[in-house]
N, C-alpha and C positions, 0 to 999 in steps of 0.2 A: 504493500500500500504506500509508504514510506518513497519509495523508488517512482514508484509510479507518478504520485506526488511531483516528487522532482524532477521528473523527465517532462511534464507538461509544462511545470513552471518556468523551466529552462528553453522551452519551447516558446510559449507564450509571450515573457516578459522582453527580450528583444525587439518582437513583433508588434506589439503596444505602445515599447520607446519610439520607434521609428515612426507609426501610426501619430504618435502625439506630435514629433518636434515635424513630418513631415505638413500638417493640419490641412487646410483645404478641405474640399471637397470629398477626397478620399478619407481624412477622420470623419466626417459627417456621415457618409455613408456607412463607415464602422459602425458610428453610433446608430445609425440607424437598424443594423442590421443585428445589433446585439441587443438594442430595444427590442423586435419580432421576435426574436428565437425567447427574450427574457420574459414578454407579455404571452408567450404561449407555455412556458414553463407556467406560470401563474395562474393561467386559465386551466392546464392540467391536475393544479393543487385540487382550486375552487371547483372545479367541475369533476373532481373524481366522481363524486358520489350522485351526480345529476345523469340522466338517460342522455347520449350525447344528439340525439334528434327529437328537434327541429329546431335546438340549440343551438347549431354548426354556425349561423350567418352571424351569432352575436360577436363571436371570436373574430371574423374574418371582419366584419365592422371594426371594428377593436384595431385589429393591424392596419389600416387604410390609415386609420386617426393616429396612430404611432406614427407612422411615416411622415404624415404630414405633419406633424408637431415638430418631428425633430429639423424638417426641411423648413419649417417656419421660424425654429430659433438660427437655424445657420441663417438665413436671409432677414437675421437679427428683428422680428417681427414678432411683437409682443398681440399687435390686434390677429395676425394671422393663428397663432397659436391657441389665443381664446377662442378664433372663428374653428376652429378644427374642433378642440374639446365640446362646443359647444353644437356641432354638426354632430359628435358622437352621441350624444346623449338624446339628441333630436331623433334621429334615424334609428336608434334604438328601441325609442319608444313607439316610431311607426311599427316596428318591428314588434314589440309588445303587444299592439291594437290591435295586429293581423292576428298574432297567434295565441292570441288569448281565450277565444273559444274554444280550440282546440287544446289547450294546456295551463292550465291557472297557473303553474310553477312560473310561467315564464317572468314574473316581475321578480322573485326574487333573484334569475339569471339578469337580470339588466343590471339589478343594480351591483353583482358582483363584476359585469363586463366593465361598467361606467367606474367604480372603483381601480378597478387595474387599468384602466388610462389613467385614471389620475394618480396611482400609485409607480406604473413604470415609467411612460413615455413623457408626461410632465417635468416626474423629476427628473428623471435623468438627460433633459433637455437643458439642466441646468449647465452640465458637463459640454454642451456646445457655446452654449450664451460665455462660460469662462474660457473655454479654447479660443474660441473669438476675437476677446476682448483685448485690453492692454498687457503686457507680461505675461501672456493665455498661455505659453507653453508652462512657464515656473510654474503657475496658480496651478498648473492640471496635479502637477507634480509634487507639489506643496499639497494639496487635498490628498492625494493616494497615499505621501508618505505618512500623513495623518491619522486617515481610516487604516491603514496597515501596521503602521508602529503601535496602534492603539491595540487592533485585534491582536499581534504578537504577545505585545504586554500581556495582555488579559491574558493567554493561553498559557505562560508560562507562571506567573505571578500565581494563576489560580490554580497549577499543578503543584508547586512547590508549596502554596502559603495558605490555597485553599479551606477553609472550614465550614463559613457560614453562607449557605443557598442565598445565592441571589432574587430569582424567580423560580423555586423548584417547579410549579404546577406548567410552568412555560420550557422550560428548559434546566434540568434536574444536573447537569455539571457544569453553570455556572454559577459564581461564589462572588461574593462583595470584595473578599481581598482581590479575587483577578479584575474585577471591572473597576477597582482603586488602584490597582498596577496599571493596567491600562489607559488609565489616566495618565498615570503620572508618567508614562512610557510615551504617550503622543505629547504633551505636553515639551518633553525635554528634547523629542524629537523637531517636534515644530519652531522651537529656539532655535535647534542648531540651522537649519533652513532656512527660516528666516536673518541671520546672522549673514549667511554666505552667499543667498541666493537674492534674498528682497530685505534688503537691509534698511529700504526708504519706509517701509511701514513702524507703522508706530508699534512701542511695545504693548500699551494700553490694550489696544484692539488688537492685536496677537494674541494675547491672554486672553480677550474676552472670546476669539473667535476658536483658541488651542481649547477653552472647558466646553466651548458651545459643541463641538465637532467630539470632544471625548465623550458627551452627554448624548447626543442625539445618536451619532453611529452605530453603538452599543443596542439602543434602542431600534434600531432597524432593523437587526441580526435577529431578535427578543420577539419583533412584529412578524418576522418571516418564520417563527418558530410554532406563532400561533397558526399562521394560515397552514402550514403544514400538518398541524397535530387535527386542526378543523378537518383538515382533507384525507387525513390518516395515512401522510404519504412521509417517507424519509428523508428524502433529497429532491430537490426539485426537477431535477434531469441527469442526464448522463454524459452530457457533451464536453465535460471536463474530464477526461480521465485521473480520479484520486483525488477528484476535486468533487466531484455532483456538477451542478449545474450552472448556468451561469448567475442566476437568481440568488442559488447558498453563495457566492463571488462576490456579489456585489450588494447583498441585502443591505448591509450599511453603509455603501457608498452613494446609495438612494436615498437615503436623508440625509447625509451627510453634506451629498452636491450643493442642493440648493440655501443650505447655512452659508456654506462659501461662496456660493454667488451674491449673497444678500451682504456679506460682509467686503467683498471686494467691490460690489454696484455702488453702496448706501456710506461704509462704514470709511473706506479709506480713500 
């Protein structure tokens, strides 16, 4: 597992560098294409347990509105992105009118389809809006090493130091000492970053945005834990080999994005 692990990672992380510092067009269509596969991991959570006919069009609605979002933030367009979330939820609900004779269930599939636009494709359009912007390659990289020195911490902090359950009923081997390592693991990480990399930013707002991002991240992993246990499923998919799916990947970079966008738009 361990191996396998590594051999993906070693595969991937290369492929992501080059993705980020080349940006254009070509990272957007990444994003875009790892939104689809990520909103259909999701919809296989929440829809394990639903009959998958005459259900099929919610998903496929769902992915039209992913694509457009993300093609709405690269063409930096805040009214386009609302015109798209708000096209999904419209054409949903014709989609609910038709097939509601024939299936009562169908409102509560809408509102899990309208949930997961808002849960993947939204946020994680935040990740274009900062590739984008001013220093867009640092910020990408600055965000990753955040959510990732954060998940390390916690991982080791709560092997070694572990005792008291974090959220047992959510996720039974996470512990308060690891998500206090994890803290303080992104935190010292995001100093040394900012130090070398974006040294114009204030410390003030470093701080505020190093506890925002160890708070919320953690909390993304915690939310992806309950749609799983909802759906009685392990791993979100398989497309990572020794990883699951890209969904368990990024659970906390989905919250975590758009804190960093909010802090680099509003804060500095």
């Amino acid at each position: 597992m361990h191996s396998t692990r590594l051999i993906t990672a070693l595969i991937a992380i290369p492929i992501l560098i080059f993705l980020i510092v080349f940006g254009g067009t070509v990272f957007n269509l990444f994003i875009a294409a790892v939104t689809v596969i990520t909103l259909w991991e999701y919809y296989r959570i929440v829809f394990n347990r639903t009959p998958r006919s005459p259900l099929g069009l919610l998903p496929c609605i769902g992915y039209g509105a992913a694509v457009a979002m993300v093609w709405a933030a690269h063409a930096d367009s805040f009214a386009l992105l609302f015109g798209a979330l708000a096209a999904n939820t419209i054409a949903t609900g014709v989609v609910a009118l038709a097939l509601f004779p024939r299936d009562e269930a169908v409102f509560d599939a809408v509102s899990r389809q309208v949930a997961g636009v808002a849960y993947v494709p939204l946020l994680l359009s935040s990740v274009v809006y900062i590739r984008n912007g001013t220093d867009g390659i640092a910020w990408i990289f600055f965000l990753l090493f955040l959510v990732f020195a954060g998940d390390t911490g916690a991982y080791y902090a709560g092997t070694y130091y572990g005792r008291r359950k974090l959220w047992p009923s959510v996720s039974p081997k996470k512990t308060v000492e690891g998500a206090l390592g994890g803290l303080g693991v992104s935190m010292v990480v995001g100093a040394l970053f900012r130090t070398f990399f974006l040294p114009h930013l204030s410390w003030g707002g470093c701080l505020a945005l190093f506890l925002c991002i160890g708070v919320v991240a953690p909390l993304g992993d915690l939310f992806e834990s309950v749609l799983k246990r909802g759906g009685d499923i392990k791993d979100s998919g398989g497309i990572l080999p020794g990883h699951g799916g890209l969904l368990d990947r990024i659970d906390a970079l989905l919250f975590a994005a758009p804190v960093a966008y909010f802090f680099k738009a509003f804060i500095f």
